[in-house]
C-alpha positions as CSV (number, residue, x, y, z in Angstrom):
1,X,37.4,-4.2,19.0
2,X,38.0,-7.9,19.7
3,X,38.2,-10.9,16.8
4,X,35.8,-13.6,16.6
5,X,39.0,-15.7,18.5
6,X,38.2,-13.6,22.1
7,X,34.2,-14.5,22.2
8,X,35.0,-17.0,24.3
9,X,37.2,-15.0,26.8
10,X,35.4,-11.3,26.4
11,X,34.6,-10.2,29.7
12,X,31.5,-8.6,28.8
13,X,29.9,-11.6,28.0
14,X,28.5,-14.0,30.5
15,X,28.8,-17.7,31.1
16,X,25.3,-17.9,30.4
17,X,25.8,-15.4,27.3
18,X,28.8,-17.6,26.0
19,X,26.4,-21.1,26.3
20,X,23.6,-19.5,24.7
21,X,25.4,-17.8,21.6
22,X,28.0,-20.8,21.4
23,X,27.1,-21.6,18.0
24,X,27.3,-18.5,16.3
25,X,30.4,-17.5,18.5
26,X,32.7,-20.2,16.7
27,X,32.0,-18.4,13.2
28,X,34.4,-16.6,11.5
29,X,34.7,-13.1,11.8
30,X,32.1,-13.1,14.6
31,X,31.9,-10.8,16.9
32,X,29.3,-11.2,20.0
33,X,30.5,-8.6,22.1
34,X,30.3,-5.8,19.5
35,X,26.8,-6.7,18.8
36,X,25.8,-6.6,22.8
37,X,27.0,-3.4,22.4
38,X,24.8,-2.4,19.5
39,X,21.3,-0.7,19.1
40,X,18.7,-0.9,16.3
41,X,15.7,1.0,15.8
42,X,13.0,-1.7,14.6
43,X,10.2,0.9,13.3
44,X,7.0,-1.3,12.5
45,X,6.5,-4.1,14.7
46,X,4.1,-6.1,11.7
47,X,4.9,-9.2,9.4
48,X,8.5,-8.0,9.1
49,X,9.2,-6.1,12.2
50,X,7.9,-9.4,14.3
51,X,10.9,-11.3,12.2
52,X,13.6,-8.7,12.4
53,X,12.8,-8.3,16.3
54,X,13.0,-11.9,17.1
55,X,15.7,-12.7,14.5
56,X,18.2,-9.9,16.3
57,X,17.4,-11.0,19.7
58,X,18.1,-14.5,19.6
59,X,21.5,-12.9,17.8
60,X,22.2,-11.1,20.9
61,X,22.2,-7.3,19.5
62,X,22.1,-6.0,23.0
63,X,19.4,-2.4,22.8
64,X,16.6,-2.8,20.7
65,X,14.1,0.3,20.0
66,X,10.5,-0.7,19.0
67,X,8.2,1.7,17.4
68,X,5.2,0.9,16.4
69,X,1.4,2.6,17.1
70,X,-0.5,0.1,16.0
71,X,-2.8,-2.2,17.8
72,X,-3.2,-6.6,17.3
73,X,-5.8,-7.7,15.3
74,X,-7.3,-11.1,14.7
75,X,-5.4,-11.4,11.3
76,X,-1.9,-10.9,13.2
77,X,-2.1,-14.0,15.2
78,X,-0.6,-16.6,11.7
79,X,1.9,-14.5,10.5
80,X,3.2,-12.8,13.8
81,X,4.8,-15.5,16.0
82,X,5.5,-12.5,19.3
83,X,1.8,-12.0,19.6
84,X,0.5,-15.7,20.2
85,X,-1.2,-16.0,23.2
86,X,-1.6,-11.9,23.0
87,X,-4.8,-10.5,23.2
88,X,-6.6,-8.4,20.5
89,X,-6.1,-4.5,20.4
90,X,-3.5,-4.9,22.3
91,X,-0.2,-2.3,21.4
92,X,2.1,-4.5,18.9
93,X,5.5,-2.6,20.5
94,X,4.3,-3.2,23.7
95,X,3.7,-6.7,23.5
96,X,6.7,-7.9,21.1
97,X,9.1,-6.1,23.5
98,X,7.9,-8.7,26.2
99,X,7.9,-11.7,24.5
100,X,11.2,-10.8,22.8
101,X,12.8,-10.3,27.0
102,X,11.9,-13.5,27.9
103,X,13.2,-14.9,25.0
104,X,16.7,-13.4,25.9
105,X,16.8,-11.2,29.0
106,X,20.1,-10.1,28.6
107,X,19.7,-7.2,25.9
108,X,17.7,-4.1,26.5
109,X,14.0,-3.4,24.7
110,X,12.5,-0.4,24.6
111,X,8.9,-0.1,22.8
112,X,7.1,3.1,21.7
113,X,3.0,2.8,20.9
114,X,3.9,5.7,18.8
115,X,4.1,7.6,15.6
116,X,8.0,7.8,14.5
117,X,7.9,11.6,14.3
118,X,6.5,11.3,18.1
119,X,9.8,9.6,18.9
120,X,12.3,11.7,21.3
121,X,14.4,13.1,18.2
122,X,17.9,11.7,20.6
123,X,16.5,8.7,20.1
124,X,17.5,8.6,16.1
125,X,21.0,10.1,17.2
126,X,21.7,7.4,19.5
127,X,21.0,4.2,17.7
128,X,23.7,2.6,14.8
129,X,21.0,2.2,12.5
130,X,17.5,2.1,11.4
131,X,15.3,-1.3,10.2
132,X,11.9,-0.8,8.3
133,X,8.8,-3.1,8.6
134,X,6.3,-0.2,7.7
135,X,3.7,-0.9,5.3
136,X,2.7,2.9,4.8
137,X,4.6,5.2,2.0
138,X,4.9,8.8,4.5
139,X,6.5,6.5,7.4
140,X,9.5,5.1,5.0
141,X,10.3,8.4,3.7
142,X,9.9,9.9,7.2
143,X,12.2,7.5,8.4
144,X,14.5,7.7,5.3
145,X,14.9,11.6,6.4
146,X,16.1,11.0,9.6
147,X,18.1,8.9,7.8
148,X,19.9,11.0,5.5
149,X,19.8,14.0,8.2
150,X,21.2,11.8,10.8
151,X,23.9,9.8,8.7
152,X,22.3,6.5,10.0
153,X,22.6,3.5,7.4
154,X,18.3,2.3,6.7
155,X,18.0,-1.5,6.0
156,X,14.0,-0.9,4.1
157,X,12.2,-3.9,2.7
158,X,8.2,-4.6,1.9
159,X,6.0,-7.6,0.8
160,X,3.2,-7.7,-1.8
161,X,1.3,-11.3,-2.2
162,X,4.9,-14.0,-3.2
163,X,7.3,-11.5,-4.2
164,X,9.7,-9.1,-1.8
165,X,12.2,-6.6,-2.3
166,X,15.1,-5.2,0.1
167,X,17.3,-1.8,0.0
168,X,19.9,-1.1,2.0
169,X,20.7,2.8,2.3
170,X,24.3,4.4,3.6
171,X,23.0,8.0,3.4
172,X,25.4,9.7,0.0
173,X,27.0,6.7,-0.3
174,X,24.0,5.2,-2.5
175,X,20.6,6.3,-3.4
176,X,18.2,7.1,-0.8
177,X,14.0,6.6,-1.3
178,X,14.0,10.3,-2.4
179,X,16.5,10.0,-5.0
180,X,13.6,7.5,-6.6
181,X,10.5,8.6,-4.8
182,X,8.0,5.5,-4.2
183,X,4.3,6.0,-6.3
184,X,1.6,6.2,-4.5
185,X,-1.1,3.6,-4.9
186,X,-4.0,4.6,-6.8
187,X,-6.4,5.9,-4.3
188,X,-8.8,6.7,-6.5
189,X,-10.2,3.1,-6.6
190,X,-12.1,3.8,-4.0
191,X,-11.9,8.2,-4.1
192,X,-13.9,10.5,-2.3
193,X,-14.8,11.7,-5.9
194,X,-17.2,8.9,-6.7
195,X,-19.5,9.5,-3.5
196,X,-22.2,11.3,-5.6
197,X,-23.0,10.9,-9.3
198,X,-22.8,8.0,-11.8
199,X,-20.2,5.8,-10.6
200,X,-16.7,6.3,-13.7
201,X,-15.1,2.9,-12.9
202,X,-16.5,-0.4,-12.1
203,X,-14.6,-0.3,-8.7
204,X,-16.9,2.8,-8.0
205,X,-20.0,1.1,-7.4
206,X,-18.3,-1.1,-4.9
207,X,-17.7,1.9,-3.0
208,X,-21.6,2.8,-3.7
209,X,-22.8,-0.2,-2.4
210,X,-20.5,0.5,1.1
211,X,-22.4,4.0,1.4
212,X,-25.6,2.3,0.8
213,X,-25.3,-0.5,3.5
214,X,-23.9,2.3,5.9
215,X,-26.9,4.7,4.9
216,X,-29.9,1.4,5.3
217,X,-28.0,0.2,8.6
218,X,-26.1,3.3,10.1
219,X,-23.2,1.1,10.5
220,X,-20.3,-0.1,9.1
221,X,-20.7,-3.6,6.9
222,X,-18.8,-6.7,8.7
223,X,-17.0,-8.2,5.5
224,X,-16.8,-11.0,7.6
225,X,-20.5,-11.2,8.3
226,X,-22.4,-13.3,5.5
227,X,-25.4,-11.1,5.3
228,X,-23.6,-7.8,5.1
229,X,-21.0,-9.1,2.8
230,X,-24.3,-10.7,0.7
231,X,-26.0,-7.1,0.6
232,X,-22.4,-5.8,-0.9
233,X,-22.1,-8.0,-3.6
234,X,-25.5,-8.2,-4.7
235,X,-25.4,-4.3,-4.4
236,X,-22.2,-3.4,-6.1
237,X,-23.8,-5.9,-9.0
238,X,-26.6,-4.3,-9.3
239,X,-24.9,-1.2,-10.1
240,X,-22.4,-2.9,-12.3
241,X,-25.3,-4.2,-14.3
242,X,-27.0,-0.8,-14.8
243,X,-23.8,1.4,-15.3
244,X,-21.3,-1.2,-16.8
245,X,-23.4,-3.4,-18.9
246,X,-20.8,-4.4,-21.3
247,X,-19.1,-5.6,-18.5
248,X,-18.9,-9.8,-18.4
249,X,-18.1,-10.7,-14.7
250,X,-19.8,-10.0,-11.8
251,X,-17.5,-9.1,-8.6
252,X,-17.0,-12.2,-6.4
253,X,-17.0,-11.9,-2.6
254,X,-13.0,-12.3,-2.4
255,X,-12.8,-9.4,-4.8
256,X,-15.5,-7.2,-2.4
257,X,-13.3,-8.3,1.0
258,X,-10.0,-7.0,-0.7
259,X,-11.7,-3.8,-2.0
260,X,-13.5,-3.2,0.8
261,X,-11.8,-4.3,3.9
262,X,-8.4,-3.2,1.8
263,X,-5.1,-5.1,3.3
264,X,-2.1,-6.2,0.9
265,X,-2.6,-10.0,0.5
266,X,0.7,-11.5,2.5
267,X,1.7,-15.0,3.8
268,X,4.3,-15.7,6.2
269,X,6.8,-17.5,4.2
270,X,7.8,-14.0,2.2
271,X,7.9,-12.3,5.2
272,X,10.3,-14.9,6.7
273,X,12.8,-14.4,3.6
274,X,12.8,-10.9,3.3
275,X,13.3,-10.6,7.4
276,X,15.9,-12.7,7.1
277,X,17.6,-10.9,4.5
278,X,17.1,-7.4,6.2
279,X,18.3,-9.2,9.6
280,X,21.8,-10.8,7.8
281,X,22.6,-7.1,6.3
282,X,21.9,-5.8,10.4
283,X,24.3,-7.9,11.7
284,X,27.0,-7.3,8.9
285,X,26.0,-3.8,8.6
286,X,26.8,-3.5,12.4
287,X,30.5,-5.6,11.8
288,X,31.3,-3.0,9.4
289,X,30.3,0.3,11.1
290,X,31.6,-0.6,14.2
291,X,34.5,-2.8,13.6
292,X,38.3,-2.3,13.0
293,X,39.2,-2.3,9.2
294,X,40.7,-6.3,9.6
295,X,37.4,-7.2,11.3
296,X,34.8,-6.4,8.6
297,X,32.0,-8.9,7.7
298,X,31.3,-9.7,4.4
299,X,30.4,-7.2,1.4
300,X,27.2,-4.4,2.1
301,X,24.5,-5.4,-0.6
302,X,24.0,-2.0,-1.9
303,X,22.1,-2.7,-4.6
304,X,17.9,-2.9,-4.9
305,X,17.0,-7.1,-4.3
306,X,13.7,-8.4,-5.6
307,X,12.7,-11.4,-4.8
308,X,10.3,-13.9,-6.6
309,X,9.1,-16.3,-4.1
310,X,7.1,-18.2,-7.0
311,X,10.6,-19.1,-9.3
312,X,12.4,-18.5,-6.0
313,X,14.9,-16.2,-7.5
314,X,16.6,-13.1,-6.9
315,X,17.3,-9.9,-8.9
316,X,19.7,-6.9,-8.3
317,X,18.7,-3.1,-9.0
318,X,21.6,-0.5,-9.2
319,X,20.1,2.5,-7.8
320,X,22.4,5.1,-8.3
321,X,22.3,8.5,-6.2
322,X,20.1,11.2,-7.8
323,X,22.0,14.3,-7.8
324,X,18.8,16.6,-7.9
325,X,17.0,14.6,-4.8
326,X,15.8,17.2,-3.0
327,X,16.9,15.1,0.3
328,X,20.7,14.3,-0.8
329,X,21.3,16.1,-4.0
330,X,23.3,19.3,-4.7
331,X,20.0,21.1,-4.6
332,X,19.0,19.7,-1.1
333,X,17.9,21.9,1.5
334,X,20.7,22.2,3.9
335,X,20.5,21.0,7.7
336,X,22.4,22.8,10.2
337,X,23.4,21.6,13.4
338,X,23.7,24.3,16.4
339,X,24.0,24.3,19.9
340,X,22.0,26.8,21.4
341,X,20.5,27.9,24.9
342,X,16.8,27.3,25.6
343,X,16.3,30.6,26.9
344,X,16.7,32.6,23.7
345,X,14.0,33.3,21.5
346,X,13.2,32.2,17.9
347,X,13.9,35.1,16.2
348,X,17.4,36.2,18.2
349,X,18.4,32.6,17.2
350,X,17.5,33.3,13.4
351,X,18.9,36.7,13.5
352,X,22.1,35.7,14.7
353,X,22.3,32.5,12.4
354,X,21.3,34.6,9.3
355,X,24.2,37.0,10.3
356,X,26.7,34.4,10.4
357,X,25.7,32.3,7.3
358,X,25.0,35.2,5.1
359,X,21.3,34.7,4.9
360,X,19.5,38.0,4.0
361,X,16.2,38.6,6.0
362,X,13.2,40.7,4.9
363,X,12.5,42.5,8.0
364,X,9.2,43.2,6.8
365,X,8.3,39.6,5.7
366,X,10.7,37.7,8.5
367,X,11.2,34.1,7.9
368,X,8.3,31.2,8.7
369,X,9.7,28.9,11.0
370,X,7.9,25.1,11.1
371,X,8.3,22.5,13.2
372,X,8.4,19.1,10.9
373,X,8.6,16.5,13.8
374,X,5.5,15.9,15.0
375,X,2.4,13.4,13.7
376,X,0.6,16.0,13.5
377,X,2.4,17.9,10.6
378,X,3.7,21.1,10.1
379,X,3.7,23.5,13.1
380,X,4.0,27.3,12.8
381,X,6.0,28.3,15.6
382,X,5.9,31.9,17.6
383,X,9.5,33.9,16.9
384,X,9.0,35.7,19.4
385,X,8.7,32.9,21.8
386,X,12.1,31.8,24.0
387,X,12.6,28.2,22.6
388,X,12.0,26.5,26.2
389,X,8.4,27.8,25.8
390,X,7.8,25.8,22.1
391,X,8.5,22.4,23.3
392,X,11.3,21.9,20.9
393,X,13.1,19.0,22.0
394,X,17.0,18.3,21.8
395,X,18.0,16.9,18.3
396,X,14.6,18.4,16.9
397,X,14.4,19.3,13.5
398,X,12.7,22.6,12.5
399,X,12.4,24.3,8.7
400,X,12.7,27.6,8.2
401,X,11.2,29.5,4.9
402,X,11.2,32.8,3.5
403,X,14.6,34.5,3.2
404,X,15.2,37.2,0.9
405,X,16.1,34.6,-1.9
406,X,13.9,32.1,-1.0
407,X,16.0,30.0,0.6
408,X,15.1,27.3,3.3
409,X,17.1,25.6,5.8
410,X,17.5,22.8,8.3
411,X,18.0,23.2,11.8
412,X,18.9,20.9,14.1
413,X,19.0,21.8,18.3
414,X,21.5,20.7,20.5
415,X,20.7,21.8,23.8
């Protein structure tokens, strides 16, 4: 790999490339071309994803992958700069990965409106390294398991209200999310286990006044509709007052909205710093993985950042690796990597693989195989099928269960 010293003279870069990066070409250590000849997976195209994407275009990292199955909604349009001028419901991939080629058409973008266990599994083979914007708990540690299983570094980072927080994972090298598996959030707020009966928790009758309003209007309420938003508070109050009587405040029409209509509160100024964070660590990230030894950027931050955008400081989280994670520990489940014809089925390829690793099979109670890449969970697959015929794809992931010892393994196609 060149220096920073042959930006100006790389043939791989154009005239046009030079005059638009000339900036960031003069800084030390720099390194345009290896970044035109980077990828990053971007999964979550929201208030980060939007940042990230635009941040590492107008760096010049030359293939970006865009994953993302959600649709714009009115809410998007002050927090999201790539979808102004977009219209509503229309696919957030699909749209960013325009904006972001006219803002420089000399990298590649390519944008999936799809789940990330949808994605062509090659796809997590071929990129340098993975970049988080999801809001949701299941896509992070999907995406952390490719991760791990693909020996790809993760740059993960979330919101909530003014405060942020950023973790940078180089699979065994530091903890992954399932060496410290994220909490869910307390869904029983608004549980399934409150629909009938005396409501158990003030935050119940909120949900009682929702079924209510659907039951009177067979509907949906509009929280942004003054009547229907009326009928819920003075509902849900009602209730309070009957159920809850010790209870001294009455639930304001902010605190129906966020219970009802139920979206972490976020502003575009802590999105902004935690992108930018998340995009810095990219572009040294990529100077360090792909660089000669004398042309590494900077020191990796390894550790867990938290960031309070109300004091506007910053605080660092060792995080170290969990040696009974299921994912990386000495306990994991191991993955296996084999190259294998098409035309063979299921159970020849287990046999044979059992023979060769020393796993015992009950022949009476053979193995379950799953497939565990799909958004549509776990798939049963036929053994006796040939494996052209169970739409496994190449670099898919399957789990098999159920040998003698109740051992389970990865496996990983090559085809």
């Amino acid at each position: 790999m060149s220096s920073n010293t042959d930006n100006f003279t790389s043939k791989s870069l154009t005239t046009e490339e030079k005059k638009l990066f000339d900036r960031q070409l003069r800084l030390p250590g720099w390194n345009q071309e290896l970044l035109k000849n980077s990828s990053v997976l971007i999964a979550g195209i929201g208030g980060l994803g939007v940042e990230i994407a635009k941040n590492l275009t107008m760096a010049g990292v030359g293939h970006l992958i865009l994953v993302d199955m959600d649709t714009i909604e009115y809410s998007n349009f002050n927090r999201q700069i790539l979808f102004i001028g977009a219209k509503e419901g229309s696919y957030k991939a699909e749209t960013a990965a325009k904006k972001l080629k006219e803002i420089n058409p000399y990298i590649r973008i390519d944008h999936y409106n799809s789940a990330l266990e949808d994605l062509e599994p090659i796809i997590y083979q071929q990129v340098d390294l993975y970049i988080s914007g999801l809001d949701s708990i299941n896509a992070r540690i999907e995406l952390n398991r490719r991760a791990v299983h693909n020996r790809k570094p993760l740059i993960d980072a979330g919101t909530a209200a003014y405060n942020g927080h950023m973790y940078c994972i180089i699979p065994y090298n530091n903890a992954c999310l399932d060496c410290d598996p994220l909490q869910e959030r307390d869904l029983d707020e608004l549980g399934a286990c409150t629909l009938v009966g005396n409501p158990r928790k003030p935050v119940h009758c909120v949900l009682q006044a929702t079924l209510q309003f659907e039951e009177n209007f067979k509907r949906e309420p509009d929280v942004y509709n003054d009547s229907d938003l009326k009928f819920l508070v003075n509902d849900a109050n009602t209730r309070m007052k009957k159920y809850f009587p010790s209870e001294e405040k009455d639930f304001t029409a902010d605190q129906i909205v966020q219970l009802v209509d139920n979206h972490e509160p976020t502003v575009i100024t802590i999105n902004a710093v935690m992108a930018s964070l998340q995009s810095q660590e990219v572009i040294k990230m990529l100077h360090n993985i792909k660089s000669l030894d004398h042309n590494k950027m900077g020191t990796l931050q390894l550790k867990y950042i938290i960031y309070n955008g109300l004091t506007s400081k910053f605080y660092e989280i060792e995080k170290p690796r969990n040696p009974d994670c299921a994912l990386c520990g000495k306990n994991k489940i191991p993955l296996f990597k084999i190259k294998v014809s098409n035309t063979i089925t299921l159970q020849q390829l287990i046999s044979k693989f059992a023979e060769k690793k020393n796993y015992k099979i009950d022949l009476e109670m053979p193995p379950n195989v799953f497939k565990i890449d799909s958004s549509s969970g776990m798939e049963e697959l036929d053994l006796n099928k040939p494996i052209k015929d169970l739409n496994i794809r190449n670099f898919e992931t399957i789990l098999v269960m159920g040998f003698e010892e109740e051992e389970s393994i990865y496996i990983q196609f090559k085809m």
